[in-house]
N, C-alpha and C positions, 0 to 999 in steps of 0.2 A: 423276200425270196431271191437268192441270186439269181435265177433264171430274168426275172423281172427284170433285177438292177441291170444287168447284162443287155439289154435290150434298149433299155431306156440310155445307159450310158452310151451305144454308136450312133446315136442318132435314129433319125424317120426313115432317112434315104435309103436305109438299109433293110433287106426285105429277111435275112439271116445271118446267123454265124456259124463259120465250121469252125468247130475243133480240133484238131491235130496232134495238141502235143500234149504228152503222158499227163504232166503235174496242172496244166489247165484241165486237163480230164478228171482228172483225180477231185480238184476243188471242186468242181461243178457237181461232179456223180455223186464226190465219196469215197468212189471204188478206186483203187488202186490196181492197174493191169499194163502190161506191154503192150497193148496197141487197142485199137478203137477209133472211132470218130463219134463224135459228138455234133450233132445238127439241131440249131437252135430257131422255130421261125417265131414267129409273131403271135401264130395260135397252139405252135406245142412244141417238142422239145422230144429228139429222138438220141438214144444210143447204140450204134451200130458196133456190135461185138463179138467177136470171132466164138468157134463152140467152145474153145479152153474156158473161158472166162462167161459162157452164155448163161449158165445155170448162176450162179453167185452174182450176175445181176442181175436176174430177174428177182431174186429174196433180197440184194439191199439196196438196190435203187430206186428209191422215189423222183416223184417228179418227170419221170424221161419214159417217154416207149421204149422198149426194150427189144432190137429187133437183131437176131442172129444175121451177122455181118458174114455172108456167102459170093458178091460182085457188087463191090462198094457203087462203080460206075453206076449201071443201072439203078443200083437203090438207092445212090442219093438224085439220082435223076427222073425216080418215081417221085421220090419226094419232094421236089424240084415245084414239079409239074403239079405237084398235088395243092400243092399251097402258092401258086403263082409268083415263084421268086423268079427277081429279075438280077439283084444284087445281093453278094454274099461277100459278108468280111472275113477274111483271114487273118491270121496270126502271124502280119507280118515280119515280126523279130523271129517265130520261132520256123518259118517256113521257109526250104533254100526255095535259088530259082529255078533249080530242075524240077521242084516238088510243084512251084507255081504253075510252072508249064507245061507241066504233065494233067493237070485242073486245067486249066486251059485251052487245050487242046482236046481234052475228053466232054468238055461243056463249053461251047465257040459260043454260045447264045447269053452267056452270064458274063455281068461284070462283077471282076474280083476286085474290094476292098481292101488295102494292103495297110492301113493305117490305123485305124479305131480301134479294131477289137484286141491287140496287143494293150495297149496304152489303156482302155475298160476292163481288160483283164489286170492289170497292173496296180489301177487303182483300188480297184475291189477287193484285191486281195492284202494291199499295205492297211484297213479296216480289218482288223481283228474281231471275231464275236466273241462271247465268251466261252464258249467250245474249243476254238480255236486257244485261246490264249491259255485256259486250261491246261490243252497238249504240251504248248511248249514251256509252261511252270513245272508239267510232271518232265519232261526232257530235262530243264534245268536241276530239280532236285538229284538225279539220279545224276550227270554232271558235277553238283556238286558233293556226292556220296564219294565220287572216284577223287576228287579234289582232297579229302578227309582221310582217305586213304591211302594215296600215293605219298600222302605228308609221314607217314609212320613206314613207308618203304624206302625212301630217297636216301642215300648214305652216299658217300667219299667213294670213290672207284668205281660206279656204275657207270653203264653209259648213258647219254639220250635215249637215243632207244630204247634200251631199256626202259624208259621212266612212260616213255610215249606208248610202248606194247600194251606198257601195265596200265596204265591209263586206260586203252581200247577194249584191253581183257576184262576190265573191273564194270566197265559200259556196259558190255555187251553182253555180261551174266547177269547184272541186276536192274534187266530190263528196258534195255536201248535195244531197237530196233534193227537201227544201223548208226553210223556213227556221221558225225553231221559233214565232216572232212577229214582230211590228212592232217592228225594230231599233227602238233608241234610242241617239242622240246628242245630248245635251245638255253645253251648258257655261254657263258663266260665273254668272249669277242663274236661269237658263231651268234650270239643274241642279239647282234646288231641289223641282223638280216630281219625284219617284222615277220616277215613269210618265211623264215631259214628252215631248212630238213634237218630233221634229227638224225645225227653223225655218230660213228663207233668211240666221239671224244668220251675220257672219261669224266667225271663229275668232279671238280676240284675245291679244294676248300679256298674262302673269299673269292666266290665266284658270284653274279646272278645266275638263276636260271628262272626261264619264261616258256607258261606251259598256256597252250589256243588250244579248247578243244571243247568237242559237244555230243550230245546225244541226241535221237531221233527217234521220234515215240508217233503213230500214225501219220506220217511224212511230214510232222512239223518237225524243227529242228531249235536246239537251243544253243548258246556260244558265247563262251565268258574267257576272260585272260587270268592269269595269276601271274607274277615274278615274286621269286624267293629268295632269299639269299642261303648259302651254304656255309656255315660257319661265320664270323664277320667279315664284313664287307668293304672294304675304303668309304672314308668320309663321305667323297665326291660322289661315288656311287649311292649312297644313302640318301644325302642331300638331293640327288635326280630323282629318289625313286618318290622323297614325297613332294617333290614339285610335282610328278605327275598324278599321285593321289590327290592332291590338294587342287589341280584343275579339272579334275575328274568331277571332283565333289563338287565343284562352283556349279560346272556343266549339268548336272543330275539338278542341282539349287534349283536351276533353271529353265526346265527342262517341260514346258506347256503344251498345250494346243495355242495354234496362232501365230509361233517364232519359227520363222525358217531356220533351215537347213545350216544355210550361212552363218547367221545369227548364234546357232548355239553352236558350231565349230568355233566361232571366234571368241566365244567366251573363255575356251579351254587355253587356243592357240593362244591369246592376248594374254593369260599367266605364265604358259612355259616358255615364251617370249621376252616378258617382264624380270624371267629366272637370267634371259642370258641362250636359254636353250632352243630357240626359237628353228634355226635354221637342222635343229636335231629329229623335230616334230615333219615325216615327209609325208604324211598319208592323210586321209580322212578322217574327224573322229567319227564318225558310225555308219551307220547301215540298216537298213530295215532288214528282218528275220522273219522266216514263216516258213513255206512249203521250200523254199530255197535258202540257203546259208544267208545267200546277199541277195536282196530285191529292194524294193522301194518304202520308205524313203530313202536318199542319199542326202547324209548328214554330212557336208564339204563344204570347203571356201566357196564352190561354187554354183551351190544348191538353194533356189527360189522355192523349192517344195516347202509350203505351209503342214507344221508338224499340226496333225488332227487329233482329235480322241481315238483311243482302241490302238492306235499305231503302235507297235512295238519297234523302237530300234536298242541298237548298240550304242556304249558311250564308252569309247577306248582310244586313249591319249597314249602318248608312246614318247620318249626321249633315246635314239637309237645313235651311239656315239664309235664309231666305226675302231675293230680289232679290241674296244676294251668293254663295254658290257650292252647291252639292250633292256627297254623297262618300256613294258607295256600292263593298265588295267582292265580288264572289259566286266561292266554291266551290261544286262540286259532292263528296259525299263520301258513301263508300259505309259505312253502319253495319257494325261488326262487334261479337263479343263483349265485348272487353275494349278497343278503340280503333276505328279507324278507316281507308278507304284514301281517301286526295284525288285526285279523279279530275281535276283543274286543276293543268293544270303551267306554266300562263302566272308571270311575276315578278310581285310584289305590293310590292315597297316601289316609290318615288312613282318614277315614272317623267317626266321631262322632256324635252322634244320645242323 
């Protein structure tokens, strides 16, 4: 039960936790709403929720009293009082310091928590159940439905935008939620940018073009790369695109519970480095996916995090060679014991349009 993990991960010292922010609200309930608090003690578990949202928690929320949210102050201060809390952790990262000090100042008698329950929240939620990874396998299919599609729409004289609109439009009819970010179509030198905006440029022949983008199905979210070519391509460009396939695939080879973070970036790193391409590679290769685009794990040169079972992250290598093309792949891949499952089933060798 999260409520349990949640407890057990801040330690004893701690008498409860507030909640505060939406998408911690969201994992914990279920529910999905603009505002709320979530108070968590030792022996029960409350949701304090304004009347828009009172009726639709009271039929899907398990686990939590369910209590119409009318003057937070006093009612978390009944409840305060009811179960003898002395300390409450907050959600350090997600709370400013006006918001601290205004808790603060409303409850002199409590000490605030400002470290555990972001970092217990964090953890908990880079474990995947299989509910969870469910959502973001249906996000990815439909992802890759617009992937399948946009390949029979892309012609000579379009723009980015274009490719990018059509992308979000084909999403968001055939059952994405919402869209996981700000699509990205870039091609030709504008592809050198990893994050570049899609521009009124037109689509040129012997061009790449590199499409970021994802769907969002119950606020999980899924996020794969593709780069294409547009008629043929320069040697040199070909040559980058399956150095980067080819350190993509080692990385996936190898891809366990038990190898940091470190560990498997430098698998990648150490072949498109091997290529020559080394100083072309400027990012991370991945990220952990879930209720957020980007959370935990952090797959980088500079990441001690031990990849676990259930962890889903990103495995996306990139060779970005300034004004003349950019070449990025992204899977998505579910950690397991001794291997791994790839939850991207789109094609990966070069694709020509």
């Amino acid at each position: 039960m999260k409520i349990n993990n949640l407890m057990t991960n801040i330690g004893d010292n701690v008498d409860a936790a507030l909640i505060t922010n939406d998408i911690s609200r969201r994992y914990l309930t279920g529910m999905k709403s603009s505002a709320g608090l979530v108070l968590v003690t030792r022996e029960e578990s409350y949701l304090l929720i304004d009347f828009r949202y009172y009726e639709t928690a009271r039929r899907e929320v398990n686990d939590f009293e369910v209590i119409m949210l009318t003057d937070a102050t006093k009612q978390l201060n009944d409840l305060i009082h009811k179960h003898d809390v002395k300390c409450i952790a907050i959600e350090g990262q997600n709370m400013s310091v006006s918001e601290l000090s205004l808790y603060q100042e409303r409850f002199p008698s409590i000490v605030f928590e400002s470290d555990k329950l972001s970092k217990a929240l964090m953890k908990m939620r880079s474990i995947k159940t299989d509910e969870e990874i469910a959502k973001i396998e249906k996000a990815q299919r439909i992802a890759e439905r617009a992937f399948s599609h946009i390949l029979d729409y892309i012609r000579v004289g379009i723009t980015e935008k274009d490719v990018a609109l059509e992308l979000d439009y084909f999403m968001l009819r055939n059952g994405a939620h919402a869209l996981s970010f700000d699509t990205i179509a870039v091609s030709g030198g504008n592809g050198s940018s990893p994050h570049g905006v899609p521009t009124d440029k037109n689509l040129s022949s012997g061009e790449l073009l590199t499409m970021d983008f994802g769907a969002v199905v119950d606020g999980y979210h899924s996020d794969m790369t593709r780069t294409i070519a547009i008629g043929e391509i320069p040697q040199k460009a070909e040559e980058a695109y399956y150095t980067v396939l080819d350190a993509q695939n080692k990385a996936i080879q190898n891809a366990f519970a038990g190898l940091t973070g470190r560990e498997l970036d430098k698998i990648a790193r150490d072949h498109i480095e091997s290529k020559g391409y080394g100083s072309y590679f400027g990012h991370a290769l991945g990220h952990g996916v879930g209720m957020e685009i980007h959370e935990e794990p952090r797959v980088s040169p500079k990441s001690q995090t031990k990849l676990c079972e259930n962890m889903i992250i990103t495995v996306e290598p990139g060779i970005y060679i300034s004004r003349e093309f950019g070449i990025r792949i992204e899977d998505m891949i579910v950690i397991g014991k001794d291997s791994n499952i790839n939850l991207t089933n789109s094609p990966k060798n070069l694709i020509k349009v």
